[in-house]
KOLSEDO-850542 format. One record per residue (C-alpha): residue number from 1; residue in three letters; x, y, z. Coordinates in pm, whole numbers. Example, Ala and Ser with C-alpha at 12.3 -4.5 7.8 and 13.67 -1.06 7.14 Angstrom:
2
pos:1 | code:ALA | east:1230 | north:-450 | up:780
pos:2 | code:SER | east:1367 | north:-106 | up:714
//
This chain:
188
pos:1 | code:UNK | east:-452 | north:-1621 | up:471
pos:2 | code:UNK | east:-509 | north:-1347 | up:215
pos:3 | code:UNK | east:-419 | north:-1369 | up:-134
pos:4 | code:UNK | east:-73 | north:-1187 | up:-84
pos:5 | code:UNK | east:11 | north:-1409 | up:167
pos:6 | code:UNK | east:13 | north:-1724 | up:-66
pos:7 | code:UNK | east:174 | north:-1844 | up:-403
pos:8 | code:UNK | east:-144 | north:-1946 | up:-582
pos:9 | code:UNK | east:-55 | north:-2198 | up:-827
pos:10 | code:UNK | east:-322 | north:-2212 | up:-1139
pos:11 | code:UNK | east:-275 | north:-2567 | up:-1257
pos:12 | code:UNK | east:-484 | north:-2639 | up:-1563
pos:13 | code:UNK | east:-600 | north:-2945 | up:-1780
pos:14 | code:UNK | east:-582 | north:-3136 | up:-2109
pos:15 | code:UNK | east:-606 | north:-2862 | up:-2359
pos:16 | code:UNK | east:-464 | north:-2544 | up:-2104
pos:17 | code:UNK | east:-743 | north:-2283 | up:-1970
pos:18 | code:UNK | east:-823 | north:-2028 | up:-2258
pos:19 | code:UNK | east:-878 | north:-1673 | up:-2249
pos:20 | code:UNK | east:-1247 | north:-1667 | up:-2114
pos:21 | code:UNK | east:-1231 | north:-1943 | up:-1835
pos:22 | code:UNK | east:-1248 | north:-1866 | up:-1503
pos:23 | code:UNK | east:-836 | north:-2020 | up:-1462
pos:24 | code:UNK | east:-746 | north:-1730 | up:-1680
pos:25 | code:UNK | east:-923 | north:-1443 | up:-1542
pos:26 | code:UNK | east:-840 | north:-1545 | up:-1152
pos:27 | code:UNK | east:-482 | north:-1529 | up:-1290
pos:28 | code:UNK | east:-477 | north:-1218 | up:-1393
pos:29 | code:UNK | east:-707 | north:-1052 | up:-1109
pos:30 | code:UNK | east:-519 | north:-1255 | up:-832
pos:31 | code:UNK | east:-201 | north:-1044 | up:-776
pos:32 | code:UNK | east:37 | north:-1339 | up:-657
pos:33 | code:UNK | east:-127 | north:-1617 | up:-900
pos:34 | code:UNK | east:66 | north:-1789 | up:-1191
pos:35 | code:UNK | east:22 | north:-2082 | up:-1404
pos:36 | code:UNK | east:186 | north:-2406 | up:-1419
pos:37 | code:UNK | east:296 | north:-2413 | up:-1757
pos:38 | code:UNK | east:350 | north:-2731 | up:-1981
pos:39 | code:UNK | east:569 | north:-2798 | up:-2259
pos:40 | code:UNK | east:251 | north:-2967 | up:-2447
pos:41 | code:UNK | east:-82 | north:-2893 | up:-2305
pos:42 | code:UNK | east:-262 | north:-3180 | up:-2548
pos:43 | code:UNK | east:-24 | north:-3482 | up:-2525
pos:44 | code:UNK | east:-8 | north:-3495 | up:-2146
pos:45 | code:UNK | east:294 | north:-3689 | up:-1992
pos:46 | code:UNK | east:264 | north:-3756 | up:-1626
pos:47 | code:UNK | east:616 | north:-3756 | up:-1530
pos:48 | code:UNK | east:692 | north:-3406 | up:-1690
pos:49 | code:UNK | east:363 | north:-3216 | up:-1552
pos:50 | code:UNK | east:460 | north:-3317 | up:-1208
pos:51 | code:UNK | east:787 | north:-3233 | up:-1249
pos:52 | code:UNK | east:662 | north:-2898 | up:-1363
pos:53 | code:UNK | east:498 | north:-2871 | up:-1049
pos:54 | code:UNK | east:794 | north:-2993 | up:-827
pos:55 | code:UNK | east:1006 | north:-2675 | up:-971
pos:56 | code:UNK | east:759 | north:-2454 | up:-948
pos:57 | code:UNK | east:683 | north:-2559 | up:-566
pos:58 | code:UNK | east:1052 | north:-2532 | up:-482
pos:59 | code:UNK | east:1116 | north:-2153 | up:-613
pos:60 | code:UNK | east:825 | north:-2031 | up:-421
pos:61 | code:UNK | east:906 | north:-1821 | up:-139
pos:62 | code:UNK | east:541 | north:-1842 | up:36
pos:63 | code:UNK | east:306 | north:-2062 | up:92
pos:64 | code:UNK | east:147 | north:-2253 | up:-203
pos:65 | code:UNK | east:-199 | north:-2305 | up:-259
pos:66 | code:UNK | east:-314 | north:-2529 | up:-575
pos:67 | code:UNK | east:-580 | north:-2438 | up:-789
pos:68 | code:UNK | east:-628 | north:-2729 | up:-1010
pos:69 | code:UNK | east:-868 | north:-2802 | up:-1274
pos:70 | code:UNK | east:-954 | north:-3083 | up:-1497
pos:71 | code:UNK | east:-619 | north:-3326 | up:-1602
pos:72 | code:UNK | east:-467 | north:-3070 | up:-1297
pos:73 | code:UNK | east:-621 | north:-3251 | up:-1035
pos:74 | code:UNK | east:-444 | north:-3571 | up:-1081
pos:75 | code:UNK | east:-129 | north:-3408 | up:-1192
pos:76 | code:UNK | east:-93 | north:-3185 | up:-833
pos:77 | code:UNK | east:-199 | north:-3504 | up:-621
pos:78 | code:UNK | east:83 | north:-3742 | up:-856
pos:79 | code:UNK | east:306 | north:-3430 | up:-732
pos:80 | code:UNK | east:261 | north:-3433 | up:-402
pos:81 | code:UNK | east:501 | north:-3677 | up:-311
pos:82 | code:UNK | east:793 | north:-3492 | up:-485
pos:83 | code:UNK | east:769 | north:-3168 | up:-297
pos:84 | code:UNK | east:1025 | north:-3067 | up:-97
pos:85 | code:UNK | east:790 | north:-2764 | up:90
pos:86 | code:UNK | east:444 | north:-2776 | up:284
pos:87 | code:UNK | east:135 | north:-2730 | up:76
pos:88 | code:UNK | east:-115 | north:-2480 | up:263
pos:89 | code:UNK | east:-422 | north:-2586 | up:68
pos:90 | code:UNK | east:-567 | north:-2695 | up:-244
pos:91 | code:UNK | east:-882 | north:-2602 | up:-455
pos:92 | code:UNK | east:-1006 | north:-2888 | up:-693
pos:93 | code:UNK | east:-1270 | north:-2838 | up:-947
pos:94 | code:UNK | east:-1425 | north:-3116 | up:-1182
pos:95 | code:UNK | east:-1196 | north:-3378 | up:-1147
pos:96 | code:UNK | east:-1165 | north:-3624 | up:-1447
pos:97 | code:UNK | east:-1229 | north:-3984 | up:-1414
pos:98 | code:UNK | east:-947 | north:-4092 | up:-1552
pos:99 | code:UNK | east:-1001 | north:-4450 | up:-1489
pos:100 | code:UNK | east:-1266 | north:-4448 | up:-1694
pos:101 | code:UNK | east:-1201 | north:-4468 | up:-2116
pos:102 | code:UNK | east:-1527 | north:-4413 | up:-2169
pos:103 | code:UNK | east:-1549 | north:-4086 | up:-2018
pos:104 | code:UNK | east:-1154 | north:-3913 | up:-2083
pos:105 | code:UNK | east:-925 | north:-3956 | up:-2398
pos:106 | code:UNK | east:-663 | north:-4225 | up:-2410
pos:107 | code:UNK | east:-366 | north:-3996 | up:-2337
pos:108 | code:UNK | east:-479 | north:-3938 | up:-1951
pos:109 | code:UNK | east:-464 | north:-4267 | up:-1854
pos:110 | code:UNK | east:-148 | north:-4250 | up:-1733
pos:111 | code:UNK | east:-280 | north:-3991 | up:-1446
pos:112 | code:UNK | east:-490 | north:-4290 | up:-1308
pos:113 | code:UNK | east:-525 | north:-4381 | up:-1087
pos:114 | code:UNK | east:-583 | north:-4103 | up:-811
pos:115 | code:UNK | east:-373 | north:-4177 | up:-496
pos:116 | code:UNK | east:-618 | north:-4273 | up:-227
pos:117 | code:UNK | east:-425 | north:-4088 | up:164
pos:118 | code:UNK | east:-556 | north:-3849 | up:334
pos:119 | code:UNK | east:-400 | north:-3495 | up:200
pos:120 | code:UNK | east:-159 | north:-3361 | up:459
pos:121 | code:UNK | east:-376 | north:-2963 | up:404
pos:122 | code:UNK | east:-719 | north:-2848 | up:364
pos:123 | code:UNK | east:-869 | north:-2879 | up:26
pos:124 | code:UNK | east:-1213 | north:-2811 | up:-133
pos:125 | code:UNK | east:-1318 | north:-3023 | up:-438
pos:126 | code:UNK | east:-1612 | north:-2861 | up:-667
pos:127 | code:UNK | east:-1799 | north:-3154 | up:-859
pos:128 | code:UNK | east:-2090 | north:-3113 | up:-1098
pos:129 | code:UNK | east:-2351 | north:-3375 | up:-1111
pos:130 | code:UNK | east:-2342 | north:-3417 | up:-1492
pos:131 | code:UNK | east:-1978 | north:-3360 | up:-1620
pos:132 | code:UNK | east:-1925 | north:-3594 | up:-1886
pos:133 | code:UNK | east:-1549 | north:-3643 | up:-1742
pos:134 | code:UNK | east:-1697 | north:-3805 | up:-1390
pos:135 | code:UNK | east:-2012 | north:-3910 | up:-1231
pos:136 | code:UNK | east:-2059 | north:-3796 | up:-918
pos:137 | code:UNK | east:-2044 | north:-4075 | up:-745
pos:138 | code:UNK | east:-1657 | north:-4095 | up:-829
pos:139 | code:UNK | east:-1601 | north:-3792 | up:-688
pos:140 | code:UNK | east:-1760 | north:-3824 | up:-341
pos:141 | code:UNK | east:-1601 | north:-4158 | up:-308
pos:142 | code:UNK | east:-1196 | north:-3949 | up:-378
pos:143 | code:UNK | east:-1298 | north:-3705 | up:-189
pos:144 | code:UNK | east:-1411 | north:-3911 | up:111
pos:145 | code:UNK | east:-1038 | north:-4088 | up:87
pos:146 | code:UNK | east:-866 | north:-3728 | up:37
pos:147 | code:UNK | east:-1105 | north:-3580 | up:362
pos:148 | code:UNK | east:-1164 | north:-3305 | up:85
pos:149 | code:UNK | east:-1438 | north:-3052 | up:144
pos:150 | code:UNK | east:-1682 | north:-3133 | up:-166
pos:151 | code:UNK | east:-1920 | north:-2916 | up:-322
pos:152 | code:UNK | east:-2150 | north:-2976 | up:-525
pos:153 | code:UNK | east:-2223 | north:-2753 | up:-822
pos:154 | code:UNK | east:-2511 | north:-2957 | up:-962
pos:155 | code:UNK | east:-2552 | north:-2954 | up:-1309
pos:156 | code:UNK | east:-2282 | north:-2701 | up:-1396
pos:157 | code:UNK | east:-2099 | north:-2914 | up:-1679
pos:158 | code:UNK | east:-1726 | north:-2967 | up:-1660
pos:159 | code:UNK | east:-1728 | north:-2605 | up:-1479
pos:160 | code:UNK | east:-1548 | north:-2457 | up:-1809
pos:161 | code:UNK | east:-1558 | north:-2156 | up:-2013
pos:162 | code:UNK | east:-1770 | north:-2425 | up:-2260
pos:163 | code:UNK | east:-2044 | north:-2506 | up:-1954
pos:164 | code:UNK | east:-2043 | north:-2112 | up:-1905
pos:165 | code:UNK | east:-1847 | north:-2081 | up:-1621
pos:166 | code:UNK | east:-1617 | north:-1790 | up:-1779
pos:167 | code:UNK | east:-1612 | north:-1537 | up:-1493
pos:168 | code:UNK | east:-1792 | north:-1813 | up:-1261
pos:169 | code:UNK | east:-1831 | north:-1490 | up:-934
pos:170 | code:UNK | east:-1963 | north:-1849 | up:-760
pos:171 | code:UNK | east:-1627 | north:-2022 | up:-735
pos:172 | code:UNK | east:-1450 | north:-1660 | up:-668
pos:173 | code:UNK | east:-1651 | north:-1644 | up:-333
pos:174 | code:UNK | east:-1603 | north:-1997 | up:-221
pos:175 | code:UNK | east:-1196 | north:-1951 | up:-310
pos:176 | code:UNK | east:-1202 | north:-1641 | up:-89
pos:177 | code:UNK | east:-1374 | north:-1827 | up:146
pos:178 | code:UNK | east:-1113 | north:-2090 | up:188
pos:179 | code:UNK | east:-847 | north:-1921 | up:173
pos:180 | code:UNK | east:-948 | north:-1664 | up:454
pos:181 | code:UNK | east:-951 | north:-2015 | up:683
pos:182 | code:UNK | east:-620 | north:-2123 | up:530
pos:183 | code:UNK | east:-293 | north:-2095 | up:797
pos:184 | code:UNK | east:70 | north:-2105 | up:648
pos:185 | code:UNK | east:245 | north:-2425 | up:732
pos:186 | code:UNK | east:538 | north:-2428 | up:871
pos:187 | code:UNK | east:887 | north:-2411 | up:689
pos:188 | code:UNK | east:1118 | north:-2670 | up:732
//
């Protein structure tokens, strides 16, 4: 699948991507990109960021493929459910624990916890060994339930504009990658 091929849905996390992360600048280079946008990116509310997603899903016209980050992960996977059209594919990166109050803020709670099927597309999950949103461990265990491709980064941070992954040219060759092998599903 090439780029023009798909809807690429940026779907960011607690806070919103900023102007230097990597979210914001495949958004603008990526020609059929856009970003889920939420009413209020710092007092998440699970119900109205999927449903943000749902509508979003339902006016595209080709293919989507997710490209979550952060508080996104859990939102597109809480989404999944509610969609009315075929996913083609899905690329995760640093997924928040967000089972764990030690490691994520109070007002993502309600994201946990992750479902544990098998995603009905291909995905690819990019984990760092020490973000201080989830150990490692937690993320090869999801991804083993999801059968998601992980990566591992290794000590890359929460893979942010903050951890210096602004124009990350590392994550824009693995994308590319997997979406060359992506194949439109088919339209109900």
């Amino acid at each position: 699948m090439k780029v023009a091929d798909a809807e690429i849905l940026i779907v960011p996390g607690l806070g919103n991507s900023g102007e230097g992360h990597w979210q914001t600048r495949w958004e603008e280079r990526l020609s059929s990109a856009r970003r889920i946008e939420q009413a209020d990116w710092d007092n998440p509310v699970l119900e109205h960021w999927t449903n943000r997603i749902v509508r979003e899903v339902a006016v595209s016209t080709k293919p989507v493929v997710f490209v979550a980050h952060s508080l996104g992960i859990p939102t597109v996977l809480h989404a999944l459910p509610k969609l009315t059209r075929p996913v083609a594919g899905a690329f995760f990166v640093a997924p928040p624990d967000v089972t764990d109050p030690s490691r994520v803020p109070p007002s993502v709670a309600a994201f946990g916890p992750y479902p544990t099927t098998r995603l009905a597309f291909p995905s690819v999950t990019i984990a760092s060994r020490n973000d201080p949103y989830c150990a490692f461990e937690t993320v090869e265990a999801m991804t083993n339930l999801w059968h998601s491709l992980l990566i591992d980064a290794g000590e890359s941070g929460h893979i942010n504009a903050a951890s210096g992954h602004g124009p990350w040219p590392e994550g824009t060759m693995v994308f590319a990658q997997f979406l060359s092998q992506l194949e439109a599903p088919l339209l109900h």
